[in-house]
PyMOL CGO cylinders between C-alpha atoms (Angstrom):
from pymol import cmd
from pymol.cgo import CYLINDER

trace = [
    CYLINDER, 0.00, 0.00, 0.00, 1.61, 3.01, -1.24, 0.3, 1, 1, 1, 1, 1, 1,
    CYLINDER, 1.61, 3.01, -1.24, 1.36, 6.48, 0.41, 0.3, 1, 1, 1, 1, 1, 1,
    CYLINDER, 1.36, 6.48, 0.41, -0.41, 9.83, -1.26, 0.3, 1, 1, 1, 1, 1, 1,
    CYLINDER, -0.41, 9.83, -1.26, -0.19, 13.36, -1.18, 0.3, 1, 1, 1, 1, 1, 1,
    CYLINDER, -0.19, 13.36, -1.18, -3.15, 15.36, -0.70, 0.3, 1, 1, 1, 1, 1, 1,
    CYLINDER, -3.15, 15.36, -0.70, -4.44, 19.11, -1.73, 0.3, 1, 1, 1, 1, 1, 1,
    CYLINDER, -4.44, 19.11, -1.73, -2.69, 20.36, 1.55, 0.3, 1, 1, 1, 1, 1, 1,
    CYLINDER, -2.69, 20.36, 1.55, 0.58, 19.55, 0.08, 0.3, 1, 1, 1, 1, 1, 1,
    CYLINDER, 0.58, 19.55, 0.08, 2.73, 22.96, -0.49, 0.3, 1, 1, 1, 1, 1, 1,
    CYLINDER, 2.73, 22.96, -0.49, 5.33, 22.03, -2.48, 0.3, 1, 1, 1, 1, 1, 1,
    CYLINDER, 5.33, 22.03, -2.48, 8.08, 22.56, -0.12, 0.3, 1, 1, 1, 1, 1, 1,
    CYLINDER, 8.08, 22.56, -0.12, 10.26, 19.80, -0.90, 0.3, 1, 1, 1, 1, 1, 1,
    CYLINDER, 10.26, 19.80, -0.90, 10.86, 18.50, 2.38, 0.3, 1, 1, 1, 1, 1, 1,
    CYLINDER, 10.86, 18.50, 2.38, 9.80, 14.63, 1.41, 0.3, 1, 1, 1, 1, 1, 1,
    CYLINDER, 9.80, 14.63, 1.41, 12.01, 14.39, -1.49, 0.3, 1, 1, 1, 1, 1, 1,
    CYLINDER, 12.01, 14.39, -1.49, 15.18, 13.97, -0.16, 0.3, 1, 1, 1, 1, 1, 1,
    CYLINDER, 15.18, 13.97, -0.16, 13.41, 11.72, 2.30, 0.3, 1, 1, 1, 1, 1, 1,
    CYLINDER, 13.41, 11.72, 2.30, 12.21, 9.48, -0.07, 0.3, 1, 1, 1, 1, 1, 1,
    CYLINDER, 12.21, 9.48, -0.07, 14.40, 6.45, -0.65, 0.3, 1, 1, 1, 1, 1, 1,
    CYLINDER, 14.40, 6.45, -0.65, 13.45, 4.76, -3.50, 0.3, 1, 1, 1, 1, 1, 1,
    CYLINDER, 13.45, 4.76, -3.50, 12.70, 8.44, -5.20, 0.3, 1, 1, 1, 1, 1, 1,
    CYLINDER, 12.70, 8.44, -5.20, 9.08, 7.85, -6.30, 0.3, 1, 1, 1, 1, 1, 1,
    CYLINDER, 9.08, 7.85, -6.30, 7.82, 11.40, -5.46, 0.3, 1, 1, 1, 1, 1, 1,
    CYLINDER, 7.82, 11.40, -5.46, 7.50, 13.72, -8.19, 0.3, 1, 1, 1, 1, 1, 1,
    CYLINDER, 7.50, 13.72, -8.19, 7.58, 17.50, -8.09, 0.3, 1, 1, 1, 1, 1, 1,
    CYLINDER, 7.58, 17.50, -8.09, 4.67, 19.92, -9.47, 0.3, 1, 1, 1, 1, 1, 1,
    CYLINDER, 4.67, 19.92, -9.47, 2.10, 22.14, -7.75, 0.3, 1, 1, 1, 1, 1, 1,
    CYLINDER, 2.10, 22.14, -7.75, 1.32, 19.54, -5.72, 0.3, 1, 1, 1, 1, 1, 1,
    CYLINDER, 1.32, 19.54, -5.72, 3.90, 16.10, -5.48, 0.3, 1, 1, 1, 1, 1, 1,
    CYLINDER, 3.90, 16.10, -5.48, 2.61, 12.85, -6.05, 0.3, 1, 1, 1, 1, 1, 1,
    CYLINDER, 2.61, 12.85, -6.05, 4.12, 9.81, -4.66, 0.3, 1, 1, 1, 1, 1, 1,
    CYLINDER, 4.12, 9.81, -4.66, 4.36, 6.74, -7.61, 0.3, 1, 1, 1, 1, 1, 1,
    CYLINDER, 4.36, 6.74, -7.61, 2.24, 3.56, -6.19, 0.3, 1, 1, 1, 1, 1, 1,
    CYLINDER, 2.24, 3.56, -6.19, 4.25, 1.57, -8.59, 0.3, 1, 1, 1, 1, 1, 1,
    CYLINDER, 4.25, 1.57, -8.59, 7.69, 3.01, -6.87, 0.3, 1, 1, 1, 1, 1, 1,
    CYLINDER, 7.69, 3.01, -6.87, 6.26, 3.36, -3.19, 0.3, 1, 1, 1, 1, 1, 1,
    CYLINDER, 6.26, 3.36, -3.19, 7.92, 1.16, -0.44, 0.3, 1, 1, 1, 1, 1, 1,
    CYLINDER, 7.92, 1.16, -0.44, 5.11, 1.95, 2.38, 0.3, 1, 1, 1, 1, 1, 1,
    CYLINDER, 5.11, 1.95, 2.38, 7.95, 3.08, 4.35, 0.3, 1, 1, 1, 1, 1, 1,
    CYLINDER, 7.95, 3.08, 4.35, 6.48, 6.41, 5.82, 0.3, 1, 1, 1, 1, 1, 1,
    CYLINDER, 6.48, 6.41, 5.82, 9.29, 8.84, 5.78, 0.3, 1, 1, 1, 1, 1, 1,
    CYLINDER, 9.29, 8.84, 5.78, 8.12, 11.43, 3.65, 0.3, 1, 1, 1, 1, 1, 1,
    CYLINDER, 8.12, 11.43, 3.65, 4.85, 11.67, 5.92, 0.3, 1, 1, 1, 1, 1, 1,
    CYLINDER, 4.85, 11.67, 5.92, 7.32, 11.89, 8.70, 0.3, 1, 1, 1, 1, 1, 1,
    CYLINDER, 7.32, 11.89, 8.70, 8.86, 14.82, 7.23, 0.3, 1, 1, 1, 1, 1, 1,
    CYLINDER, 8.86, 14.82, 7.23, 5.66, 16.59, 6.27, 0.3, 1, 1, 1, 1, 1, 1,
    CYLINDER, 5.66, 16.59, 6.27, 5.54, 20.09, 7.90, 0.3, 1, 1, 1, 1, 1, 1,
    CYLINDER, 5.54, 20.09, 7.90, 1.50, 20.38, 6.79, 0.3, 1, 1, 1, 1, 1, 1,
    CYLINDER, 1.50, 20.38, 6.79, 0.67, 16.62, 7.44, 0.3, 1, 1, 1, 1, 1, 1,
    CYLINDER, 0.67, 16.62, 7.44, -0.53, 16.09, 3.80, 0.3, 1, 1, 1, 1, 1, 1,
    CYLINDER, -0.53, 16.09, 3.80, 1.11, 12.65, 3.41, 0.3, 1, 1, 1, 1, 1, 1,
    CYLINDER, 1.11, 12.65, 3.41, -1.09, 9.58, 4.21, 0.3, 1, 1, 1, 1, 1, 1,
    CYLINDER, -1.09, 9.58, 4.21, -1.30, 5.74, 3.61, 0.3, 1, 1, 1, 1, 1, 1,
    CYLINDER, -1.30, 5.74, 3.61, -3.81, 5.58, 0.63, 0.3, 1, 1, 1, 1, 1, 1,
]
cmd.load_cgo(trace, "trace")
């Protein structure tokens, strides 16, 4: 089960370097890949505006 990134995501950056297996993307808002995903939680660790959740 792969974490998301909801609409209270602001693009700050802080789970990217956090992500191991790099499967977050940048834009507006950053999506997480499913396909890419570990389930390891340490980009919603990170999150400054909690908007990283198990989907």
């Amino acid at each position: 089960m792969a974490y998301v990134i909801n609409d209270d995501c602001t693009a700050c950056g802080s789970c990217i370097d956090e992500c191991p297996v790099d499967a977050i993307s940048e834009g507006d808002i950053y999506v997480i890949d499913p396909e890419v995903c570990t389930d390891c939680g340490s980009c919603a660790d990170v999150c400054p505006v909690d908007a990283i959740d198990p989907e």
